[in-house]
C-alpha positions as a printed Julia matrix, in Angstrom:
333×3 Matrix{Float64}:
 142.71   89.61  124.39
 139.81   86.81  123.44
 137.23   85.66  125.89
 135.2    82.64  125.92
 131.89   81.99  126.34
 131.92   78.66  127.31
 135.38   77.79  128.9
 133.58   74.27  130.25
 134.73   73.49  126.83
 138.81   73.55  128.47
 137.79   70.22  130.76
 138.2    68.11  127.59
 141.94   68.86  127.42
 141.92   66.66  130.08
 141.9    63.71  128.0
 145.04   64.37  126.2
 146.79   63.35  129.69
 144.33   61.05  130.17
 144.62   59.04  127.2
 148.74   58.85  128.07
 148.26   57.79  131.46
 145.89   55.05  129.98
 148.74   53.81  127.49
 151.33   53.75  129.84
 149.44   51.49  132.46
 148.94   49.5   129.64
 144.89   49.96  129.7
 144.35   51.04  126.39
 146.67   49.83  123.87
 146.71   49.81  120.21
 145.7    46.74  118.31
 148.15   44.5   116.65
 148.38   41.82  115.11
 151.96   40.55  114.91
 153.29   38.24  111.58
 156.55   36.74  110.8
 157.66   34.38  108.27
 159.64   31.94  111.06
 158.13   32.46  114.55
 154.2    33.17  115.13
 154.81   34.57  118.09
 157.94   36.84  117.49
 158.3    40.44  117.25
 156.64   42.53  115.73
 157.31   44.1   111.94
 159.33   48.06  112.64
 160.4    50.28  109.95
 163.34   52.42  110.82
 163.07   54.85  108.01
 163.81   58.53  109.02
 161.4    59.82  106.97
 159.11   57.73  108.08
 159.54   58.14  111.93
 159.82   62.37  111.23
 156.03   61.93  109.36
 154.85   59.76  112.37
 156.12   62.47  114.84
 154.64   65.42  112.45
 150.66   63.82  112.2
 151.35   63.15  116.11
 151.86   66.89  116.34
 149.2    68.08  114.01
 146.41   65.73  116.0
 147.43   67.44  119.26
 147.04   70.88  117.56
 143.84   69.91  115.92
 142.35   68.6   118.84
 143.19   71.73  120.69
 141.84   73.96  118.44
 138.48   71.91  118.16
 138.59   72.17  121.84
 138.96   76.33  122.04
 136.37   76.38  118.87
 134.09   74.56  121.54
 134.82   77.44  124.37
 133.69   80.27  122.17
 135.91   82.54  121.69
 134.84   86.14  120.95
 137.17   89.17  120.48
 135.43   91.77  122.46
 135.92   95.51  120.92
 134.1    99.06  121.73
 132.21  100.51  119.28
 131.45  104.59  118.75
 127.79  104.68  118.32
 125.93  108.39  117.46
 122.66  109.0   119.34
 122.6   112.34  117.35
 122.54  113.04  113.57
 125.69  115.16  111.86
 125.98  116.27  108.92
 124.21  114.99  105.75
 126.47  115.37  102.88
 126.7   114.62   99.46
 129.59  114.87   97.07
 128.02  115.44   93.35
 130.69  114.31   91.12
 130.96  114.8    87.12
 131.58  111.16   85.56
 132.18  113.21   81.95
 135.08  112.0    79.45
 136.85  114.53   80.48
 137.91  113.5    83.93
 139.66  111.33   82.28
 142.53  113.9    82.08
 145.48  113.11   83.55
 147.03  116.17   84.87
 146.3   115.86   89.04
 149.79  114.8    89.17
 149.86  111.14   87.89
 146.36  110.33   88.36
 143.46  111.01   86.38
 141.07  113.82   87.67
 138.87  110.68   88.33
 140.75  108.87   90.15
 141.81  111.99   92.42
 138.82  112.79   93.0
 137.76  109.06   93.92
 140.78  109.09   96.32
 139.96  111.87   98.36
 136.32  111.17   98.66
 138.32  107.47  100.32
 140.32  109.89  102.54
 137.32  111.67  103.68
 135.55  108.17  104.47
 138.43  107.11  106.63
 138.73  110.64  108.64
 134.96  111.26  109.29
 133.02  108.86  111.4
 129.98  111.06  111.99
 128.75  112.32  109.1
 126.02  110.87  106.54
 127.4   110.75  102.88
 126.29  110.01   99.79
 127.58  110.29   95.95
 125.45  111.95   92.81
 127.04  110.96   89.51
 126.34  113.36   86.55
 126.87  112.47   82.78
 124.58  113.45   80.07
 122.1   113.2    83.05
 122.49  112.02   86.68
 121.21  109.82   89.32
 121.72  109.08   93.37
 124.19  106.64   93.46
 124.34  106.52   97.05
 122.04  108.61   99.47
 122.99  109.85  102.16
 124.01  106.9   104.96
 126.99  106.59  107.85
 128.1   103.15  106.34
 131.22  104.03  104.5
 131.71  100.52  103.21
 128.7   100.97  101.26
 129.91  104.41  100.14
 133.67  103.2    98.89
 132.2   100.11   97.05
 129.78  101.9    94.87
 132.72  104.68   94.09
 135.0   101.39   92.54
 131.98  101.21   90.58
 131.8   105.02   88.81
 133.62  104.56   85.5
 134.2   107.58   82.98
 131.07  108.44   80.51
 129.02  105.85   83.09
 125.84  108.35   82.2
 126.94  110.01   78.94
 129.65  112.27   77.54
 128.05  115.29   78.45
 128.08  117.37   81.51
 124.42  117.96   83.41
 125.66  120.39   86.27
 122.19  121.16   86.48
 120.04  117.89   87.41
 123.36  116.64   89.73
 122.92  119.96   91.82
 119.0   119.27   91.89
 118.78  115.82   92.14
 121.33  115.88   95.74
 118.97  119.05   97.05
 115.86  117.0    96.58
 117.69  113.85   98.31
 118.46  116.44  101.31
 115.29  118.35  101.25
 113.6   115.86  103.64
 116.46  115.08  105.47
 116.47  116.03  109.75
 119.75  116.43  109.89
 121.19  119.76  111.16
 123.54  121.06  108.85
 123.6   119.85  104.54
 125.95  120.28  102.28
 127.12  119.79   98.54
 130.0   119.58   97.29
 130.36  119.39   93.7
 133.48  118.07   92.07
 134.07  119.18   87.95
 136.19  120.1    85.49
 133.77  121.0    82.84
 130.39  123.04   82.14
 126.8   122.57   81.84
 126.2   121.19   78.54
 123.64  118.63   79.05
 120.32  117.98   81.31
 116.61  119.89   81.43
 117.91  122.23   84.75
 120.09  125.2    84.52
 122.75  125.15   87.2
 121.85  128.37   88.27
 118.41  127.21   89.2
 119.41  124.68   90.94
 121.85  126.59   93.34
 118.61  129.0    93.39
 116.74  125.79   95.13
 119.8   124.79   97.4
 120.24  128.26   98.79
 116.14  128.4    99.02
 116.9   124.94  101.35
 119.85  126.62  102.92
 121.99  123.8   101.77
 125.31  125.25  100.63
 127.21  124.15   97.52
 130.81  123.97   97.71
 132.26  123.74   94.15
 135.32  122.56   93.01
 137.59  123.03   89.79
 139.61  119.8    88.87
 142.91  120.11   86.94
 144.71  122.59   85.34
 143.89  124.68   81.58
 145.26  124.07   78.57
 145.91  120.83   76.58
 145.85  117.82   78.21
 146.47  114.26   77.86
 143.21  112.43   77.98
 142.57  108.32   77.67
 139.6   106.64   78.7
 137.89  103.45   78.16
 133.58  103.38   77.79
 131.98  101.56   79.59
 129.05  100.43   77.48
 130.86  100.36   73.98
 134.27   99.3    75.27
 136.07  100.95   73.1
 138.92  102.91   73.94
 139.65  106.95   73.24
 142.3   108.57   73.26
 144.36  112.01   72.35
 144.09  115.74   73.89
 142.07  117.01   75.72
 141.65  121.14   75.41
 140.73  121.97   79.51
 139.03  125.26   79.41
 136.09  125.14   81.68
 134.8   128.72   83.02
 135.42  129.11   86.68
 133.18  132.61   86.36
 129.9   129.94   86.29
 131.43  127.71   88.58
 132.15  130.44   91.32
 128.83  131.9    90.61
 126.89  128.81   91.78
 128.7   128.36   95.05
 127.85  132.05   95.85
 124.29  131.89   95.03
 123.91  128.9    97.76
 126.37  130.2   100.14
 128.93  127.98   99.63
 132.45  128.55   98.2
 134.8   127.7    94.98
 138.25  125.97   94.96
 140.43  125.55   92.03
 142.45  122.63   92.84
 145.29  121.18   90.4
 147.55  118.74   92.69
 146.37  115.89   94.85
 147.39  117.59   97.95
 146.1   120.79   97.09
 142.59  118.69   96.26
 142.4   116.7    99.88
 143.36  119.93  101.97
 140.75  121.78  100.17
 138.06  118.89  100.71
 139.21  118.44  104.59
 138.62  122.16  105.14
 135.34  121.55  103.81
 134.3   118.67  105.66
 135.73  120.14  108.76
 133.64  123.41  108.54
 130.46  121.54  107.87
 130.88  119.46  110.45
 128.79  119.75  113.73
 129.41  118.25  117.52
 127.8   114.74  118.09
 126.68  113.33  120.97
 127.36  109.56  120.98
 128.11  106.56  123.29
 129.93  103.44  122.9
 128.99   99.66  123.02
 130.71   96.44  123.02
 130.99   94.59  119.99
 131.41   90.14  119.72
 133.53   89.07  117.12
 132.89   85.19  117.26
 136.11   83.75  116.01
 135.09   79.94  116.68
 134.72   79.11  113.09
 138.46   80.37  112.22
 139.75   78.24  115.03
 137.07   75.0   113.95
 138.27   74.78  110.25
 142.13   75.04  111.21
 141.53   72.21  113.6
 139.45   70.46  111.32
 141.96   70.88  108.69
 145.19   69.54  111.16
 143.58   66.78  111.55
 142.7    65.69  108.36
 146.43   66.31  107.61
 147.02   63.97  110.23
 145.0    61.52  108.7
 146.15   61.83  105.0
 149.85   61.59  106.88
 148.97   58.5   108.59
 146.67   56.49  106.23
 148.47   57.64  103.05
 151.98   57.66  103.79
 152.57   55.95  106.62
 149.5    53.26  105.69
 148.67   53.1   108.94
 145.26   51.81  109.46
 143.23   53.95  112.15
């Protein structure tokens, strides 16, 4: 339920009544100035139209609702909510995910491996509340494209904005792995993790993976990877970004799991193989669950001021009103 901040604001509803009363003794009346062709001092010009009279009674209606909702704009509403707020760091984690042509596949059901692996990252952000998370993206080379931070809005609007072969068509396992240990290096939080979603193999960059899962185990960061899609020929259609032009045809998915698995033990982390969409967000949960550490946290009240909502729908009734009245009727006010 609203409050309001300044409910004085309500006393003005007082001249709605107050304005009637007035009329009906007769105080205030409108101004009029009566004309007929045979007697000066007849009656009065009426329309009986019933379109007419229903447009009168409408703009009647919509001044009463406008002036009330100027009137609550006035009291300040506010929708009060409660608000978890952590007064201890969680987990920093960052997902390093391959942006190569060929997550363009589409074999994770109906969706591209892309776009699976977009979708769970989403799920993750909706489930977690604690955690600090950020996104590598690897191509021919790769770059932070969000570090490690608790807002998620942040987080899901830079992943609309990872598009296939964004860095490249080539696959730098290597400098993603290094590049999101550096970016937790220096972090105080008490438990970091990768996790590091592909479907290909190092082909591209200056770091060998190895090395790099050398430096996160050195860090005691472990690297969880996983294996997107299935092996074999696949459909494949992707658009780049920077030429625009579009390729497609199929794909041969081969990628060798022995160098995948091999990094994830040499950090102490784990490998998945994952080839449906459900099979990819219970493996990803699991992860996120395990790495996940107990919080201590308090809540606060949070304002939303909803005067302006209620302002421009009055304001709005009432220049109805006025259109209604001026326009249509041609009433002069």
């Amino acid at each position: 339920m609203p409050s309001f901040q300044n409910p004085e604001a309500f006393f003005l509803l007082l001249l709605i009544p107050l304005l009637y009363l007035l009329r009906k003794l007769k105080i205030l009346t409108r101004i009029t100035f009566p004309a007929v062709l045979e007697d000066w001092g007849g009656k009065a010009f009426e329309w009986n139209g019933s379109a007419q009279k229903l447009l009168s009674k409408i703009s009647k209606v919509m001044i009463v609702l406008g002036f009330l909702l100027v009137v609550i704009a006035l009291a300040d509403p506010v929708l009060s909510r409660q608000e978890k707020v952590y007064t201890s760091l969680g987990t920093d984690m960052i997902f390093v995910l391959d942006a190569s042509p060929s997550m363009a596949a589409r074999d994770m059901d109906t969706l591209t491996r892309m776009d699976a692996a977009k979708n769970t990252i989403r799920r993750v952000l909706e489930n977690d509340d604690g955690s600090r998370i950020g996104i590598v993206v690897l191509g021919s080379e790769a770059c932070v494209f969000v570090p490690p931070t608790p807002d998620y809005n942040i987080v899901n609007e830079k992943l609309n904005e990872i598009k296939i072969g964004l860095l490249g068509d080539g696959s730098a396992i290597g400098d993603g792995l290094s590049t999101a240990v550096c970016h937790l290096m220096s972090s105080s939080a008490p438990n970091k993790c990768i996790i590091l979603l592909t479907d290909g193999e190092n082909n591209a960059g200056a770091i060998h993976p190895e090395t790099a899962a050398n430096l996160a185990a050195t860090n005691k960061i472990p690297v969880y990877v996983v294996g997107i899609g299935s092996k074999g020929s696949v459909v494949l259609e992707y658009e780049d970004p920077v030429s625009g032009k579009w390729y497609s045809g199929h794909y041969d998915s081969n990628y060798n799991s022995a160098s995948l698995k091999k990094l994830a033990s040499i950090s102490g982390g784990h490998y998945f193989e994952v080839r449906t969409t459900d099979s990819f967000l219970t493996t990803i949960m699991n992860v996120t669950k395990k790495e996940s550490v107990v919080q201590n946290f308090t809540y606060k009240t949070v304002n939303d001021l909803l005067y302006d909502k209620f302002l421009l729908v009055g304001i709005i009734l009432l220049s109805l009103a006025w259109l209604i009245k001026r326009v249509f009727l041609n009433e002069m006010l």
